[in-house]
C-alpha positions in Angstrom: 23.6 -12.0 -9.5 21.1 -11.4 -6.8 18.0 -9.3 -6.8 18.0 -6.1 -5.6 15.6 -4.9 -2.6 13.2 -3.3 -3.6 13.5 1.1 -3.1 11.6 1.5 -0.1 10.8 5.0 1.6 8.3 7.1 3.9 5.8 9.8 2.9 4.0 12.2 4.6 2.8 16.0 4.5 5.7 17.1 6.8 3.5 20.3 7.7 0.7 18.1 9.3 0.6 16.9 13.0 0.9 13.0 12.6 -1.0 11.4 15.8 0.7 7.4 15.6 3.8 7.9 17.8 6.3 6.3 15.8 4.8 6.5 13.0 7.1 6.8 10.2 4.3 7.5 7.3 3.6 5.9 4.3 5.2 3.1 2.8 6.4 3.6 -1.0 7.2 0.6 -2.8 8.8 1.1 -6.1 7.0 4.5 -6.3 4.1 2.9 -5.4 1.8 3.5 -2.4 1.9 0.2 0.0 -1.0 -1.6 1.5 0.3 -1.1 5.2 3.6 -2.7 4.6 2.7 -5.1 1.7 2.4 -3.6 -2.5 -1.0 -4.7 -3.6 -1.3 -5.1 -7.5 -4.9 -6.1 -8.3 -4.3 -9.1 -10.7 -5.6 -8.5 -14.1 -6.0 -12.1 -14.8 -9.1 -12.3 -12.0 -10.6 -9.8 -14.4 -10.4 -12.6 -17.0 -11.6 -15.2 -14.8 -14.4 -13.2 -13.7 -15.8 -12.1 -17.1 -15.1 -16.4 -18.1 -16.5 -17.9 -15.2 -19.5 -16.6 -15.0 -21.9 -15.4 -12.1 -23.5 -18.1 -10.3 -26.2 -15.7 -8.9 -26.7 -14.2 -12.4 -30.7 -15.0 -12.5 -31.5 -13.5 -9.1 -29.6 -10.2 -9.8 -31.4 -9.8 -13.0 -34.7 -10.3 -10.7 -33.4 -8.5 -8.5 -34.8 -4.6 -9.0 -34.0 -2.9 -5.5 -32.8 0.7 -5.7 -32.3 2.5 -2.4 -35.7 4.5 -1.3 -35.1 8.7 -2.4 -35.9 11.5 -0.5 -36.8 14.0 -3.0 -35.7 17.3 -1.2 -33.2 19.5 -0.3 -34.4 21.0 2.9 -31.0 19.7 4.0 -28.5 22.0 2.4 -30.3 25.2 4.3 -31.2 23.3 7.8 -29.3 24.4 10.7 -29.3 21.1 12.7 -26.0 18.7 13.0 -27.2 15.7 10.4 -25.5 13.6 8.0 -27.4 13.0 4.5 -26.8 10.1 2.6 -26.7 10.9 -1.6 -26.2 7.3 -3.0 -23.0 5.2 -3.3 -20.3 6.8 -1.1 -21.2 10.4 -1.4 -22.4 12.2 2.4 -23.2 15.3 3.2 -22.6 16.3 6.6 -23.4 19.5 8.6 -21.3 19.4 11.6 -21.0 22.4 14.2 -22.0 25.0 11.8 -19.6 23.3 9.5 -20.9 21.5 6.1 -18.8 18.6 4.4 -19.2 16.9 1.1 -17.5 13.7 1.0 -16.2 11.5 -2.5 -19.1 13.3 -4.5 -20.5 11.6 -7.3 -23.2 13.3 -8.6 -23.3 11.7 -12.6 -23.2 8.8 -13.7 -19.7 7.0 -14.5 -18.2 6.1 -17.4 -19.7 3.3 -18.9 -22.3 2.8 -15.9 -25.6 4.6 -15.1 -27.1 5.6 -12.0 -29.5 3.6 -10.7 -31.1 5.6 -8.6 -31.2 9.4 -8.3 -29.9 11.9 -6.1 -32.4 13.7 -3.8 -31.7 17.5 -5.0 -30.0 19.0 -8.7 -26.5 18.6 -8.1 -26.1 22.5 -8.8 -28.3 22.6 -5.5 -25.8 21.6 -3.3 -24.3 25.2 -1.9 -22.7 26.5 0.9 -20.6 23.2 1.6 -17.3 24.3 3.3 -15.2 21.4 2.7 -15.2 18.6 0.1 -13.3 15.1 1.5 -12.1 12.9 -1.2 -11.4 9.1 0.3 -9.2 8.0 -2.9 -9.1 8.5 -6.8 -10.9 5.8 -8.3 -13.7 7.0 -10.8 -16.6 6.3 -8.1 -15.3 8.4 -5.5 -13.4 11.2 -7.4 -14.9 12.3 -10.2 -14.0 15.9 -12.0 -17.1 16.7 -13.4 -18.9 16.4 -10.0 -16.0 18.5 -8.4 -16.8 21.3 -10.9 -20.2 21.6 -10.9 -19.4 21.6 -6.3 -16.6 24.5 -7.0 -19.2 26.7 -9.7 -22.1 26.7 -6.5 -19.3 27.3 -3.8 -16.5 29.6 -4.3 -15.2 29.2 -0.6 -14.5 25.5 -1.2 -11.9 24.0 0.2 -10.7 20.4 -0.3 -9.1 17.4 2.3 -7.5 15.0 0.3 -5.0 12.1 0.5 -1.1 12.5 -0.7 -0.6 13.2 -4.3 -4.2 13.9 -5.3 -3.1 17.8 -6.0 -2.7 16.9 -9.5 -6.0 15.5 -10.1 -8.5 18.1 -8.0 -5.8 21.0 -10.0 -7.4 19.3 -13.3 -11.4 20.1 -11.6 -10.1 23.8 -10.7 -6.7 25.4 -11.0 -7.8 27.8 -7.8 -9.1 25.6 -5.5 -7.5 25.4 -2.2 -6.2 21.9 -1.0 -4.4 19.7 1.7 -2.8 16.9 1.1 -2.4 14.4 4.4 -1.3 10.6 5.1 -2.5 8.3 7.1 -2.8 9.3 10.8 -2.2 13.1 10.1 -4.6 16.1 11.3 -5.6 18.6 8.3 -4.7 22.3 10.0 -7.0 23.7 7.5 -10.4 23.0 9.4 -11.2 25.1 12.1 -10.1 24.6 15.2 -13.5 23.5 17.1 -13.1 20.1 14.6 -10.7 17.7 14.3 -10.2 15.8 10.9 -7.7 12.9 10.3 -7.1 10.6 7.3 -6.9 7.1 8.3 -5.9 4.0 6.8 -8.0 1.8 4.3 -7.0 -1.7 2.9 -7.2 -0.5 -1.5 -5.3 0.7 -4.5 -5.2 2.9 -6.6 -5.0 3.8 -10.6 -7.2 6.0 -12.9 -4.8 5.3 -16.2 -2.4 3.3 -17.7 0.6 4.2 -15.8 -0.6 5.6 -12.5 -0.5 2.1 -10.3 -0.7 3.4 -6.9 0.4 6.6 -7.4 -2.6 8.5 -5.4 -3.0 7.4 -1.8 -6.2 6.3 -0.8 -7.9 6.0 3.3 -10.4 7.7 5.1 -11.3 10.0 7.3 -12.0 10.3 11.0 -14.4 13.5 12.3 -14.2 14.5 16.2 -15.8 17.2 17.9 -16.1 17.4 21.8 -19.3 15.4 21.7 -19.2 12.8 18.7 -16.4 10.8 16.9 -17.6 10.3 13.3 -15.7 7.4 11.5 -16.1 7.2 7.2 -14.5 4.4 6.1 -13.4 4.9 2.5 -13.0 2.0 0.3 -11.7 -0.8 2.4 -10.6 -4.7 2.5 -10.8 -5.7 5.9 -7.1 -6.0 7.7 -5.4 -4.8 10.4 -5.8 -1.5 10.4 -9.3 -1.9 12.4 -7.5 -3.0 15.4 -5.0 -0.1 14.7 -7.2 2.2 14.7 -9.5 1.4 17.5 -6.2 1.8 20.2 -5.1 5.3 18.3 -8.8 6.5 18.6 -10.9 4.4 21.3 -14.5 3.6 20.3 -16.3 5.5 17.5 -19.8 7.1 17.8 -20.6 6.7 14.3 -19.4 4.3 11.5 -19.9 4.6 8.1 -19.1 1.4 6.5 -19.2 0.3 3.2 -21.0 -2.9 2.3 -21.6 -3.5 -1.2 -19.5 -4.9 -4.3 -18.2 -7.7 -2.9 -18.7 -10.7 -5.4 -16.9 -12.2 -6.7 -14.9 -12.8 -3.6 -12.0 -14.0 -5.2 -11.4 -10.5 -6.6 -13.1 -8.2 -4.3 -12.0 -9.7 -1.1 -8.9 -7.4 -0.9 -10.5 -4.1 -1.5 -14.0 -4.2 -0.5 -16.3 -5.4 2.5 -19.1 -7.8 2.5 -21.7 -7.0 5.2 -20.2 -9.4 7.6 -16.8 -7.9 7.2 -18.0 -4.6 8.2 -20.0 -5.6 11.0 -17.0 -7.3 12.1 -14.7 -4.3 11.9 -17.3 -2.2 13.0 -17.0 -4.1 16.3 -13.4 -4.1 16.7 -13.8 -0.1 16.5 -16.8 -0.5 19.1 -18.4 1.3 17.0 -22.1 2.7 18.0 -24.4 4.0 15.4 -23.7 2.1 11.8 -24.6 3.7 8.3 -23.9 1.6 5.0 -22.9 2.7 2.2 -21.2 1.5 -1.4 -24.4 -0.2 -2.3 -27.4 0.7 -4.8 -26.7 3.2 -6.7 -24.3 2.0 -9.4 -24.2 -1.7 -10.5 -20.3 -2.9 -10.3 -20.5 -6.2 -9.2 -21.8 -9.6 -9.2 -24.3 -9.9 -5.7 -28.0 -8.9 -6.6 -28.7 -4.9 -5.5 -30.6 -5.8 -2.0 -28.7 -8.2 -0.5 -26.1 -6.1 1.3 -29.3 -4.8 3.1 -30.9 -8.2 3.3 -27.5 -9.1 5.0 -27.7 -5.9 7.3 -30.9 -6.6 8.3 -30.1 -10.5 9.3 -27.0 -9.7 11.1 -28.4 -7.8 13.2 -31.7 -9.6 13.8 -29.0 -11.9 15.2 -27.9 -9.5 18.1 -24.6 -9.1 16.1 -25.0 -5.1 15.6 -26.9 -2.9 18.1 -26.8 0.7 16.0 -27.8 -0.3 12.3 -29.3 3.0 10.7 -30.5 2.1 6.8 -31.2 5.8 5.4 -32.8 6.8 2.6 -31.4 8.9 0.3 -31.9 12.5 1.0 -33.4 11.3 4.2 -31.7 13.7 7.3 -29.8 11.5 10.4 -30.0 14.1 13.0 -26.7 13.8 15.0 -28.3 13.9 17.9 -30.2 11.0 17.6 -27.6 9.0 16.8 -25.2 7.1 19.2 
């Protein structure tokens, strides 16, 4: 008796504007969100291998005692100049056009991990944000606690999020206002002076037991007249990069994450190391880049500076022209930046 194929369909939010031509949306394996075309199952045994084989740069991490410099201040949140603000793992805030975002905020510590370093105001601080962008659902990018205290200090909120998140930001607030979008669709929500599109990312997804894939995950591209602002989500590298760069043409600014990386063996399909994101970064001909997804929580093996070490190497080598290394809290005024 012969296997049968696999149930294969296309999603998208039917009401958004999708940019691709012939893009059909989504691909949904077996009720599971697709890599691209491919299902990607992280394999539970590398989890065993990991925690048995040891980390062969165990002593320097543990000498290692780098936490990203803080800003202590939040001038920010009432400035009326263009600037994107860094707040520790992937969490940005960014005022744009008289606009202010608040992407994957984390502003606790997770379940069963610490912060490391601090964040540059009280979280309850953080007012007047317009929109919150949530990248995926995993517990480091989406976390409820964070969305409430963000929905208490701003009853305007509104949130861009990927398909079948509405679930999850329902559980943070029953009344908050939401859009769902797939890769290469424009949210209608944002005013018309900006234009905001999810874009692909190379990840997975699950929060429980039974929830493989069921939230997509990507990121998010920002354009305005003047700039093209490019945050990069969680992301393996793969061909998407390329994809990208001919749907959009270069990107002014690239925020790129660089950190939990090791062990390669199980990292390598949903994370960047430092050279993988200068790499994509120039397949996107990308100008300014900003780093992210290091410091501030400890969730894999490389010791805490090295993906700024790294940073700082590559480019002494003339491989990356527009590396910007913020501190937390510390203002990037848009119009200093490439």
């Amino acid at each position: 008796m012969q296997n049968k194929e696999p149930k294969v369909r296309h999603i998208n939010n039917p009401k958004l504007e999708t940019i691709k031509p012939g893009y059909k949306g989504n691909k949904i394996i077996r009720n599971q969100f697709a890599n691209g075309d491919e299902l990607y199952n992280p394999d539970f045994s590398n989890v065993i291998r990991w925690k048995l084989s040891g980390n062969p740069q165990k002593a320097e991490k543990k000498a290692d005692t780098y936490t990203p410099p803080v800003v202590t201040d939040s001038n920010f949140i009432h400035a009326d100049e263009d600037m994107i603000v860094w707040l520790g793992h992937a969490t940005f805030f960014i005022r744009l056009q008289g606009i202010t975002f608040l992407i994957d905020p984390i502003l606790y510590d997770l379940p069963l991990i610490k912060r490391r370093v601090c964040l540059p105001c009280a979280p309850e601080e953080l007012k007047n944000i317009d929109f919150v962008m949530l990248s995926h659902a995993h517990r480091d990018h989406l976390d409820i606690k964070s969305l409430r205290t963000v929905c208490r200090s701003n009853p305007n909120l509104k949130v861009l999020a990927p398909l079948h998140a509405g679930s999850l930001i329902r559980s943070a607030s029953k009344h908050l206002p939401y859009q769902e979008a797939g890769w290469y669709q424009r949210y209608d929500i944002v005013p018309d002076h900006l234009e905001i599109y999810f874009v692909p990312a190379s990840h997975w997804h699950r929060r429980g037991l039974f929830d493989m894939n069921t939230v997509l995950w990507g990121g998010f591209i920002i354009k305005t007249k003047e700039q093209t602002i490019y945050f990069a989500g969680d992301t393996g590298f793969n061909g998407h990069f390329e994809e990208m760069q001919e749907t959009f043409g270069p990107l002014d600014i690239c925020i790129m994450p660089v950190g939990a990386y090791k062990p390669t063996f199980m990292m390598q399909k949903s994370h960047l190391n430092p050279n993988e994101a200068v790499r994509a970064y120039n397949i996107l001909r990308g100008g300014t880049f900003i780093p992210m997804h290091y410091g501030t929580f400890d969730l894999s093996d490389e010791p805490a500076s090295e993906p700024v070490r790294l940073l700082q190497q590559i480019a002494a080598a003339g491989l990356i022209s527009g590396l910007k290394i913020p501190a937390i809290g510390e203002p990037l005024l848009l119009r200093d930046l490439a």
